[in-house]
N, C-alpha and C positions, 0 to 999 in steps of 0.2 A: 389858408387852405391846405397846405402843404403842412405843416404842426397837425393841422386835424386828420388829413389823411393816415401820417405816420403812427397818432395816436391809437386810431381805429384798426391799421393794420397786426400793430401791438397786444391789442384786444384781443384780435382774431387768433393770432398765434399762441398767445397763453391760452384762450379756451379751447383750443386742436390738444393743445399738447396734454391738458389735465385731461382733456375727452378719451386721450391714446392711451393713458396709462390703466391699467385694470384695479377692481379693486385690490387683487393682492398686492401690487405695484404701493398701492396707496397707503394698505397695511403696513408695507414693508419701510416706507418710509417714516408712517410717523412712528414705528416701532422705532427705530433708529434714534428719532430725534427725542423721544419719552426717555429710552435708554442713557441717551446724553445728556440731559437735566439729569435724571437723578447719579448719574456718574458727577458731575458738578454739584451738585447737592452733599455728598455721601464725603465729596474730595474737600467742603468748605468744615462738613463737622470734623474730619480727622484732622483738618488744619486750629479747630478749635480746641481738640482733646490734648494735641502735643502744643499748642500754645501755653494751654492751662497747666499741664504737667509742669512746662518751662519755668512759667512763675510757682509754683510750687516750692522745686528746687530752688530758685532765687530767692523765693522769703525764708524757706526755710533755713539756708545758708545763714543769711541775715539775722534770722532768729536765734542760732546756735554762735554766731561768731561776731555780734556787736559789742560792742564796747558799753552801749545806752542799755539800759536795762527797760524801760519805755518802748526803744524800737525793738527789744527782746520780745518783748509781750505781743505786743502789736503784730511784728509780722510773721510769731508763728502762731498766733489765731489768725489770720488773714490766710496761712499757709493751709493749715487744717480747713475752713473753710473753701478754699480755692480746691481743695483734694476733695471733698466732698461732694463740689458741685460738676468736677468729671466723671460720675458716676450716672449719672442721668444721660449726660452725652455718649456715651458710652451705649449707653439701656438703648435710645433713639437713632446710633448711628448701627444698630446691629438690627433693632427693628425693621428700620430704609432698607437693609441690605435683603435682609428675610423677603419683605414685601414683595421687596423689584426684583427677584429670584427667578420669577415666572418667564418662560421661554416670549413669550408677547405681553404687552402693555394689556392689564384687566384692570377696569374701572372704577374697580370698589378699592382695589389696591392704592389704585392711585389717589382717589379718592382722602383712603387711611391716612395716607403717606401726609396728603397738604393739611389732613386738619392738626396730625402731630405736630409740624413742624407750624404751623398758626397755634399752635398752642403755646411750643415751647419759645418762639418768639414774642409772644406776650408776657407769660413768667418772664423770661430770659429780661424783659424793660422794666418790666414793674418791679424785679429782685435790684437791678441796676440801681433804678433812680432811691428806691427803700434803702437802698445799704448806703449811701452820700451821709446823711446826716449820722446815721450810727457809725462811721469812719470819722465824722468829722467831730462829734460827743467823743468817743471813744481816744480819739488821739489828745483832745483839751484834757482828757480825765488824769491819761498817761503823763503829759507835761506837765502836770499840777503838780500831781506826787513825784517828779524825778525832782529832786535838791538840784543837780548842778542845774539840768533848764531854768527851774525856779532862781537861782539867784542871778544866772545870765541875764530875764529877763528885768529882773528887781535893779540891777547895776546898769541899764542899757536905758533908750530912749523910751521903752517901753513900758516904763514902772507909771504913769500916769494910765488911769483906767478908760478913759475915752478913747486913745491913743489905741488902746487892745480889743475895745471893742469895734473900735472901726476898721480894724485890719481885719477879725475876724466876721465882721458882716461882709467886706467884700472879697474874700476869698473863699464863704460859705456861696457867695452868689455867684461869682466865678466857677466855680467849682460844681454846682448845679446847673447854669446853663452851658458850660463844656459839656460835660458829660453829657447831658441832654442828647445834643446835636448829634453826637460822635457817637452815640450808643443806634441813635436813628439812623446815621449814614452806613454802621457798621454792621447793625442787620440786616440791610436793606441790601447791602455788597454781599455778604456773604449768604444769604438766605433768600429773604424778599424777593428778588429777583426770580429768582427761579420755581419758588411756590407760584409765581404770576406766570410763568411759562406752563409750568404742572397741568394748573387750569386753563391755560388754553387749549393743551392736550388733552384734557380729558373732556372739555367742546368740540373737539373735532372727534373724539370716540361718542359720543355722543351723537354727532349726528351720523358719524357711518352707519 
């Protein structure tokens, strides 16, 4: 009886206190808290533009200063391509900023904002898992024609052809379910999360 009481007087006291607050009170807060998602949204893409920039410089390094003429190739197309695709992040994190400009949370803004960023988390998976087998083509192609890999592998345990294609079947399949996982956890931490807050806020503007 005493659990149920306490429950009940719980009750009574969260609907007093939502009853006390005014609508502007009510504005004022989920203004605050809409603000706060996309301050957290806006802080994940800039964390993503200066990631991307990073590996940039790091392939391109590698590109300009290897020794392999293979990982020459390799990772300054991977370089160029990783530079290219900070240019969209870029287009989306100045779009967010434009949108959520407005002195108060507006609905259509908000709106904008979630189907962008549900867009570019969709590309953002499906470029992911498409680019796996073209890394993984593209680096057999590289190894083929580099001579010293070629006779490394001719000289080693690896010159039996069973031996090479079962390494690489499961390091193609490793290689695909990593990534997989780690691409879904990694949008889901940096993004996800917070398009799912977005739309809560824009249910509760909805119903004000």
């Amino acid at each position: 009886m005493e659990l149920d009481e306490l429950k009940s007087q719980l009750k009574n006291k969260l609907a007093s206190d939502h009853a006390g607050r005014s609508d502007t009170d009510i504005a004022v807060l989920l203004n605050r808290r809409t603000n706060s998602v996309i301050g957290k949204l806006k802080r994940s893409l800039l964390k993503e533009i200066l990631l991307s920039s990073g590996i940039v410089i790091l392939f391109s390094v590698i590109g300009l200063f290897s020794n392999h003429p293979s990982l020459k190739i390799y990772f300054s197309v991977f370089a160029v391509i990783c530079g290219v695709l900070i240019l969209p992040l870029i287009y989306i994190f100045r779009r967010t900023t434009r949108l959520s400009s407005t002195a108060s949370p507006v609905k259509s803004n908000l709106q904008t904002i979630v189907s962008i960023m549900e867009y570019m988390i969709k590309r953002y998976f499906q470029f992911t898992m498409a680019l796996i087998p073209v890394c993984f083509i593209f680096s057999l192609l590289l190894i083929s024609n580099d001579g010293k890999v070629s006779q490394r592998f001719a000289k080693g345990d690896f010159s039996a052809n069973w031996k090479v294609i079962t390494i690489a079947t499961v390091y193609a399949l490793a290689l695909f379910v990593g990534t997989y996982y780690f691409t879904k956890w990694y949008l889901r931490k940096m993004y996800g999360k917070y398009v799912l807050q977005l739309k809560e806020c824009i249910n509760e503007l909805s119903e004000e």
